[in-house]
DODODREN-84666 format. One record per residue (C-alpha): residue in one letter; x, y, z. Coordinates in steps of 0.05 Angstrom, whole numbers, plus 5000, padded with zeros to 4 digits. Each point is the difference from the previous one (the first is absolute). Example, Ala and Ser with C-alpha at 12.3 -4.5 7.8 and 13.67 -1.06 7.14 Angstrom:
// DODODREN-84666
ATOM,A,5246,4910,5156
ATOM,S,5027,5069,4987
***
This chain:
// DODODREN-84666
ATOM,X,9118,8588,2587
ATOM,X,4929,4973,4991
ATOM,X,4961,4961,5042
ATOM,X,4980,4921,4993
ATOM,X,4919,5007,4985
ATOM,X,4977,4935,5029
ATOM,X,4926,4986,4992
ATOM,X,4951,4957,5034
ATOM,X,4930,4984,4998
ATOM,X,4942,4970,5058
ATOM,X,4939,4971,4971
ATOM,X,4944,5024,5042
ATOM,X,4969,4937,5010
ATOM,X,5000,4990,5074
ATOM,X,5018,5007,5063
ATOM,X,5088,5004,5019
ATOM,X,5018,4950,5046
ATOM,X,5066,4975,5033
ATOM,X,5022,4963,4935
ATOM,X,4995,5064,4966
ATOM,X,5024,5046,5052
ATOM,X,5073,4960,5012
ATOM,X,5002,4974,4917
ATOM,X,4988,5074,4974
ATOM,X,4976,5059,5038
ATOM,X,5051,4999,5061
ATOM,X,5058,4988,4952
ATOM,X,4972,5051,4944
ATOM,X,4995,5053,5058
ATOM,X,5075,4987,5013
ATOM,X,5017,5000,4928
ATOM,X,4962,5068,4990
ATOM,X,5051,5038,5047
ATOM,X,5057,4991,4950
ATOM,X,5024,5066,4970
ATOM,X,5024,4966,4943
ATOM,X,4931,4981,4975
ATOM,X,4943,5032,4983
ATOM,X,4940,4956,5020
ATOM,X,4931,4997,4969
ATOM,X,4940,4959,5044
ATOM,X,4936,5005,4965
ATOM,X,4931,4955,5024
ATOM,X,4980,4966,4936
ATOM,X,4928,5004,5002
ATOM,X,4980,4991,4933
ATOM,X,5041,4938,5001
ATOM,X,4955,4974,5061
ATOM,X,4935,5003,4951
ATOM,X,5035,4940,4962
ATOM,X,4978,4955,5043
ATOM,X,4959,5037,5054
ATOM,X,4926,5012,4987
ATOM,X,4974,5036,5064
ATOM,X,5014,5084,5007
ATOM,X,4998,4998,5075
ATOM,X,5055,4953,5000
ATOM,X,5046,5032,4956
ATOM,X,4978,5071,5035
ATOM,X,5022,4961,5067
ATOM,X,5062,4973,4980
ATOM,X,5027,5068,4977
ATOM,X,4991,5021,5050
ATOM,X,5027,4959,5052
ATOM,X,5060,4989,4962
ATOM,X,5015,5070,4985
ATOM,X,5001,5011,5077
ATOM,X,5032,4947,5013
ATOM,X,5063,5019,4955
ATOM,X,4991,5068,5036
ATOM,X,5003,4969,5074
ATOM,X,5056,4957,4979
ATOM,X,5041,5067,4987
ATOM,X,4998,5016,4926
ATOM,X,5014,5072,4999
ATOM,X,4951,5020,4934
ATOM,X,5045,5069,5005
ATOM,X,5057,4961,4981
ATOM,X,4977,4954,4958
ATOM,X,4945,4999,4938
ATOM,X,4943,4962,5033
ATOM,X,4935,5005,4958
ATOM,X,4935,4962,4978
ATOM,X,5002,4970,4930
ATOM,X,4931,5021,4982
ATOM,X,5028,5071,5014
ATOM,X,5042,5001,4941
ATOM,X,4955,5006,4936
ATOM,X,5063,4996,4958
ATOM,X,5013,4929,5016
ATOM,X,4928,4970,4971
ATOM,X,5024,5044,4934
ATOM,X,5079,4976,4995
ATOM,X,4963,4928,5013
ATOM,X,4964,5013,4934
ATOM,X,5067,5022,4965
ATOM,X,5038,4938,5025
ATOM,X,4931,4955,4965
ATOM,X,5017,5027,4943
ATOM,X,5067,4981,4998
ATOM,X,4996,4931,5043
ATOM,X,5003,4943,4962
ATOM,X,4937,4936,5017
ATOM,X,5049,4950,5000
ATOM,X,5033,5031,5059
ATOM,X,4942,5009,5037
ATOM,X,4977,4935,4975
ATOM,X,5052,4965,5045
ATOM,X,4989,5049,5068
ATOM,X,5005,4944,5060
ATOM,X,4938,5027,5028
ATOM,X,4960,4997,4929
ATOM,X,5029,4929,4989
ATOM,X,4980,4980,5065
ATOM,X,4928,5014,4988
ATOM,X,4994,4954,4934
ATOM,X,5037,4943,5037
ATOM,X,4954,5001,5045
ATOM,X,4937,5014,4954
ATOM,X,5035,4945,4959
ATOM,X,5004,4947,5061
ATOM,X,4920,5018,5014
ATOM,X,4989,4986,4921
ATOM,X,4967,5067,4991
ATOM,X,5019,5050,4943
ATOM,X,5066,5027,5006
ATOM,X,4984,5072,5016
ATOM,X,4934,4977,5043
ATOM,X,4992,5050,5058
ATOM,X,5071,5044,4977
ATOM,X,4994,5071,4994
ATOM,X,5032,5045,4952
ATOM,X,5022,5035,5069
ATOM,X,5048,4935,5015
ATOM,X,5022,4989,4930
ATOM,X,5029,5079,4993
ATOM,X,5031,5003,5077
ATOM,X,5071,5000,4970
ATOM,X,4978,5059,4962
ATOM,X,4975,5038,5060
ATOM,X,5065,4977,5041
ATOM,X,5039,5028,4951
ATOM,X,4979,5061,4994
ATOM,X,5003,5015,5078
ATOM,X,5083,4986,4990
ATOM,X,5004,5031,4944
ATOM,X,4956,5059,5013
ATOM,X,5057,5023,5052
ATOM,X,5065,4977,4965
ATOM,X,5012,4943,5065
ATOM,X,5068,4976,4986
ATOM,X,4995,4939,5056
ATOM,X,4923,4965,5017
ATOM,X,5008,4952,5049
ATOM,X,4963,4935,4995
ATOM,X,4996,4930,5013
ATOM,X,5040,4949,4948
ATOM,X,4917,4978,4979
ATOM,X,4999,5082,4977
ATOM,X,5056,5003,4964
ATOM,X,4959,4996,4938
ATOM,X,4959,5062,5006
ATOM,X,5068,5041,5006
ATOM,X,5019,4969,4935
ATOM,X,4935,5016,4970
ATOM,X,5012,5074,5018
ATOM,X,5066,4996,4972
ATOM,X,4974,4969,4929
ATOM,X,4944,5046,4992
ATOM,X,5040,5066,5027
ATOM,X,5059,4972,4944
ATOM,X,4938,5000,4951
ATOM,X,4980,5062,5006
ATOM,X,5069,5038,5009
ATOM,X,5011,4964,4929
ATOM,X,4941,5031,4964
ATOM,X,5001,5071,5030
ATOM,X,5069,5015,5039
ATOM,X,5029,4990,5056
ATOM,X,4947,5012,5054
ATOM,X,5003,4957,5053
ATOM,X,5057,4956,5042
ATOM,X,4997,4925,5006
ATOM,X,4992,4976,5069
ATOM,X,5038,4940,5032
ATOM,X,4965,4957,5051
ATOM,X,5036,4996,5062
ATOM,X,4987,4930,5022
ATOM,X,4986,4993,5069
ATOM,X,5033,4937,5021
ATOM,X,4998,5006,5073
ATOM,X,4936,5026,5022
ATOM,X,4970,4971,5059
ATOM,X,4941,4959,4997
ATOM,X,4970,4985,5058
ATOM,X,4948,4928,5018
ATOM,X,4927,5015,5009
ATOM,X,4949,4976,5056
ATOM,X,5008,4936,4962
ATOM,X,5072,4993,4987
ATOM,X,4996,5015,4926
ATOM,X,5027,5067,4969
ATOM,X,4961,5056,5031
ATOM,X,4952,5025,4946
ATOM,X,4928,5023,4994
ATOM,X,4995,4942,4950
ATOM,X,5004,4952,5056
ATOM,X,4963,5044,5054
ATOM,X,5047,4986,5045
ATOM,X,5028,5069,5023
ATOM,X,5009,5036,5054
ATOM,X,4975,5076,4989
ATOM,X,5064,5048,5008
ATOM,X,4953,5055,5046
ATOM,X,4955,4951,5023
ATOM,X,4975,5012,5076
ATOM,X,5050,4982,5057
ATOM,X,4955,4946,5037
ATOM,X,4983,4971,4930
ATOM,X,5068,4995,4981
ATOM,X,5016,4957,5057
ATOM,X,4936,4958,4986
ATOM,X,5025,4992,4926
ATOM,X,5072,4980,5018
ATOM,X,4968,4953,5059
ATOM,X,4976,4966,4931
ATOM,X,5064,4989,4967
ATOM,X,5007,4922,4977
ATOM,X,5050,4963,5043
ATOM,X,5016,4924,5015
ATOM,X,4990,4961,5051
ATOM,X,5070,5013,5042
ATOM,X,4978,5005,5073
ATOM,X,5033,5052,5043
ATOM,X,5075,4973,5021
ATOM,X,4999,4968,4936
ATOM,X,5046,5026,4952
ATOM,X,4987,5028,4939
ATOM,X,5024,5023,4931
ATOM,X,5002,5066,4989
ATOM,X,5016,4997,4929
ATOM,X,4941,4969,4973
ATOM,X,4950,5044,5053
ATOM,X,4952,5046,4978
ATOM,X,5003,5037,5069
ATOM,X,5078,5007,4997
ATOM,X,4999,5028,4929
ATOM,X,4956,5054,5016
ATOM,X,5035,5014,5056
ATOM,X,5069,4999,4964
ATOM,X,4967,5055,4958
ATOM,X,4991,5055,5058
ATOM,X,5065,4984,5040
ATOM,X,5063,5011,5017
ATOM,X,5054,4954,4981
ATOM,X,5014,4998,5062
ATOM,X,4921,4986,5031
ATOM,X,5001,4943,4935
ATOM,X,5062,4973,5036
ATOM,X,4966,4994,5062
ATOM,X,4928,4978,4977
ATOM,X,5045,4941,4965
ATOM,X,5025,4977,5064
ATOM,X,4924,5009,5030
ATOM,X,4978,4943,4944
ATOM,X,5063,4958,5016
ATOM,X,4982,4992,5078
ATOM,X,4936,4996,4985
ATOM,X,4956,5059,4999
ATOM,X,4910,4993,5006
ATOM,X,4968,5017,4939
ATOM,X,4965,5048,5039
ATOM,X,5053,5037,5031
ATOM,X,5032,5005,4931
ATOM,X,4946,5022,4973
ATOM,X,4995,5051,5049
ATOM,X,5076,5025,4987
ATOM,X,4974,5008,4923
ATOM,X,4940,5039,5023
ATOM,X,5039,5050,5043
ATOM,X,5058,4996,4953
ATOM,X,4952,5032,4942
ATOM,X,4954,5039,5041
ATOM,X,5068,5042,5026
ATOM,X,5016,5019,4922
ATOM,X,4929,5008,4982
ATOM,X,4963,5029,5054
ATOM,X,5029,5073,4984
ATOM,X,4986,4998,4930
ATOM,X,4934,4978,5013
ATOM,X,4983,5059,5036
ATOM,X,5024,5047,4946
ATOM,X,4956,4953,4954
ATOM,X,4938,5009,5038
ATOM,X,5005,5080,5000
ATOM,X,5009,4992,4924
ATOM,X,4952,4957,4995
ATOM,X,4952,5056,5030
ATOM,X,5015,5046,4957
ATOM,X,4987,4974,4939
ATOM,X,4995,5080,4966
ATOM,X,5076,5014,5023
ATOM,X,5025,4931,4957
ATOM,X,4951,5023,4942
ATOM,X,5034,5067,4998
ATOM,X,5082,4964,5003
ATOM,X,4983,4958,4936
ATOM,X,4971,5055,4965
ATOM,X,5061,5049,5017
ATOM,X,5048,4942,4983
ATOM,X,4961,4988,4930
ATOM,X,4990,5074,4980
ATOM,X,5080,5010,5009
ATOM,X,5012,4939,4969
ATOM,X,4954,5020,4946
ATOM,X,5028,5070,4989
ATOM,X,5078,4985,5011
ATOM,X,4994,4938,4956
ATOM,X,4949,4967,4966
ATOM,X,4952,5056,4967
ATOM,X,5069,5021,4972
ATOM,X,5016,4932,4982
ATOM,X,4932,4982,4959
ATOM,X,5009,5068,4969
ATOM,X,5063,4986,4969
ATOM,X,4967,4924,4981
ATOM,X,4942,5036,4970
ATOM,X,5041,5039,4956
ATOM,X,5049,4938,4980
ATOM,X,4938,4958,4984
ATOM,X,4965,5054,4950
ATOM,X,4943,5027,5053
ATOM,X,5012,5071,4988
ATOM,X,4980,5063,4994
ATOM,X,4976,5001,4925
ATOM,X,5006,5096,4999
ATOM,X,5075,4975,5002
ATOM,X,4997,4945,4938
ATOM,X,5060,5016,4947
ATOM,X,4968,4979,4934
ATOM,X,5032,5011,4937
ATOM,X,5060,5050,4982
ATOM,X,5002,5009,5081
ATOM,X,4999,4927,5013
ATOM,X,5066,4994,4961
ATOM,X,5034,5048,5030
ATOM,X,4993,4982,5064
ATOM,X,5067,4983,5053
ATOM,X,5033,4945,4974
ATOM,X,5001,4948,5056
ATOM,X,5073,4969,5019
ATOM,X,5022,4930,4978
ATOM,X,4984,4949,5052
ATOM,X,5008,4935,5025
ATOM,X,4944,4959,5017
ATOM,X,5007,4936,5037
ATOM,X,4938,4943,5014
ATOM,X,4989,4933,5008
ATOM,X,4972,4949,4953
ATOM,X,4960,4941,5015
ATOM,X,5062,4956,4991
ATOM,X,5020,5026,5066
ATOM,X,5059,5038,4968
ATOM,X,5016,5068,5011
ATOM,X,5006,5046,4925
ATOM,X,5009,5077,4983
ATOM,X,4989,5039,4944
ATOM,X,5041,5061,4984
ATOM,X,4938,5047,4959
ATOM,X,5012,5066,4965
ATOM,X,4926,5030,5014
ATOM,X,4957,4949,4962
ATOM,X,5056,4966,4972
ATOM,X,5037,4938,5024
ATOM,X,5072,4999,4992
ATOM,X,5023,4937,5036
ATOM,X,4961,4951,5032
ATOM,X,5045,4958,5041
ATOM,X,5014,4931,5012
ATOM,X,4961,4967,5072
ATOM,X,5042,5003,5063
ATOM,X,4998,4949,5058
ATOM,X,4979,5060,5048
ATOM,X,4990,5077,4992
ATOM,X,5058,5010,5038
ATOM,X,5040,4971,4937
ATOM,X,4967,5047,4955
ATOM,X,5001,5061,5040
ATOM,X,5083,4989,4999
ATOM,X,5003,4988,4924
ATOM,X,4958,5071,4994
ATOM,X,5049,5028,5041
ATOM,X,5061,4983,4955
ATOM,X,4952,5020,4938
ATOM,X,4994,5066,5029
ATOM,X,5073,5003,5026
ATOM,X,5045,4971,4942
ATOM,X,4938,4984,4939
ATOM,X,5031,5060,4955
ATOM,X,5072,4975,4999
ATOM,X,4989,4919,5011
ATOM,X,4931,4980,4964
ATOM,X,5007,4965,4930
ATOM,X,4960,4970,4957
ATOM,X,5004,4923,4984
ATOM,X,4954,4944,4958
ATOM,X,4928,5005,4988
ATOM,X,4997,5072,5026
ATOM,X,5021,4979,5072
ATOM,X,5039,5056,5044
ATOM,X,5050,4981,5046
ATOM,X,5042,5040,5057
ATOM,X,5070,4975,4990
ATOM,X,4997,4921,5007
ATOM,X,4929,5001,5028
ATOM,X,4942,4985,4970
ATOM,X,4940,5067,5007
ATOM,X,4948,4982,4955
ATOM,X,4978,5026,4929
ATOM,X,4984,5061,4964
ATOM,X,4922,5008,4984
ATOM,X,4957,5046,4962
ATOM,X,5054,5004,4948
ATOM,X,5047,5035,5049
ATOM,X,5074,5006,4972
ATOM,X,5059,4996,5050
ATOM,X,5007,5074,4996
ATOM,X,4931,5019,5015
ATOM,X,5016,4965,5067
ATOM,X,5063,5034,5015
ATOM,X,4965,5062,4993
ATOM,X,4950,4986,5045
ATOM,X,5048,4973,5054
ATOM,X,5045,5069,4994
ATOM,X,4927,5042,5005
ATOM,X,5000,4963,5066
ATOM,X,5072,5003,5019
ATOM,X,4990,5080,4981
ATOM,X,4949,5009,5051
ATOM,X,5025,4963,5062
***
């Protein structure tokens, strides 16, 4: 039985802290011991020069958030853990997927129509300041899921969008040359913990209001010492629903310490001393892994030489193979082995096929072709799921059950399938369905 392949991607962009460690790394480190799934991590550096401008920083933040995956117990033996930049086959699938993506999809990217709002709202030119770098992100995403086959990507509901993207342009492109690559489904992260900042907002380097994951032990405390609170006096009791200091505490402990650090706020706990609690509370988790962060940190060669092993595997197991294959389907090829005339036609005839896509109406369509020619295009579906069934029953039952009605339409018993095109006849169809049914 195969293995889930469930991607995901961190934007080298700065420096982890606890938001990120208990939203994504610590629960991505627990996901990655699954048998059942095969788990690509990859630092998405050239997706950091989007909107980073200085090389030391992006140098930096590889860095430190390569070794902080690896103190936080990603196994890179078990696991494909690897450097974006290290994979020269995804800049070239990116230029495939261009030429296959259509503008109007990337015109309305959130990120993209972000940027003109807000060029808009200033009363500047629409594109003022916007690189083509932003604009073609979606292309870039897509060919880092699509590069590996990722069945599941898991995102936020606002990234939903790029996983459809990937899906659209990867449909695109199995339509013109075969069936290359598998459409990925977002799984939606619903429930992933987002923990308050210095300042009470969402913890994010937007706000600069973190707290740095590895972050010195004495600084730590000074930085939690800092945490926004009211003005509840000690013996005063206070609600541990809407506190900053409890919520980042709920996030390290027990249920059973929660329970208890509950009661503390109910009879009246200092801010001080529950500040404290937090402080010891995270330093006890932390204080380990920061350690084995520091020692990685030191040896900056030994993390170098992990992402280049887990990208030349990668690279030799999957994607040179991969692009190959792509190279071929797109016409790149080796021009000693052209067929031209006489040889041309007598080359293998290729097998009937279904092809299925997905049309700017939002409906789902597939064509049944004979080489060049189209025998059937079909009618649109509410979902691909709907189409993939009717295909099914084509292939199953098309021979005995498929008729022809009015205006050159085809139907499968009662059910409407679509019409005949290129001047098929009925029979030219039911040949090509019993070629199929031959071979399977």
């Amino acid at each position: 039985m195969s293995r889930t392949r469930v991607l995901t991607g961190i934007t080298t962009s700065g420096t982890p802290h606890l938001g990120n460690y208990v939203g994504a790394i610590r629960p991505a480190v627990v996901a990655s011991r699954d048998p059942q799934v095969e788990s690509y991590y990859f630092l998405a550096d050239y997706h950091a020069l989007i909107k980073v401008t200085d090389p030391a920083r992006v140098q930096r933040s590889t860095l430190e958030i390569a070794a902080t995956w690896l103190a936080c117990g990603l196994d890179p033996k078990s696991v494909w853990f690897y450097r974006q930049s290290d994979i020269p086959e995804i800049p070239e699938l990116t230029w495939f997927l261009s030429c296959v993506a259509g503008k109007g999809i990337l015109n309305r990217a959130h990120a993209y129509k972000a940027s003109v709002d807000k060029n808009r709202a200033e009363g500047v030119d629409d594109d003022a300041a916007i690189t083509a770098g932003l604009f073609m992100y979606p292309v870039l995403m897509a060919a880092d899921i699509l590069l590996f086959n990722a069945h599941k990507v898991p995102v936020g509901r606002d990234q939903v969008q790029h996983i459809e993207m990937a899906r659209d342009f990867g449909q695109r492109f199995n339509h013109l040359y075969g069936e290359h690559f598998t459409l990925p489904e977002a799984a939606i992260e619903e429930h992933v913990a987002t923990l308050p900042g210095l300042d009470g907002r969402k913890m994010s380097k937007s706000y600069d209001n973190t707290i740095p994951l590895f972050v010195p032990r004495e600084q730590l405390k000074k930085l939690i010492a800092g945490i926004v609170t009211d003005s509840r006096a000690p013996g005063e009791a206070k609600d541990a629903a809407n506190s900053n200091v409890f919520q980042l505490y709920q996030a390290f402990a027990s249920a059973q310490e929660t329970a208890a650090m509950r009661q503390a706020y109910a009879d009246g706990i200092g801010w001080g001393d529950a500040k404290q609690k937090l402080f010891e509370r995270i330093d006890d988790e932390v204080a380990p892994l920061r350690e084995h962060y520091e020692t990685l940190m030191a040896k900056p060669a030994e993390i170098e030489a992990i992402l280049r092993e887990g990208a030349a595997r990668l690279r030799a197991q999957h994607a040179t193979p991969l692009l190959a294959r792509l190279r071929e389907a797109v016409g790149l090829r080796d021009l000693s082995n052209a067929a031209t005339g006489a040889k041309a036609r007598k080359e293998k005839t290729v097998l009937p096929t279904f092809k299925q896509y997905r049309e700017n109406d939002g409906r789902f369509y597939f064509k049944f072709v004979d080489g060049e020619r189209v025998l059937v295009q079909s009618i649109g579906f509410a979902s691909p799921k709907d189409a993939g069934q009717l295909i099914a029953r084509l292939k199953r039952d098309g021979g005995m059950l498929l008729q022809r009605a009015e205006a050159d339409s085809l139907q499968l018993g009662e059910e409407l399938v679509g019409h005949l095109h290129d001047a098929a006849e009925l029979a030219d169809v039911v040949e090509a369905l019993a070629q199929l049914l031959e071979e399977a």
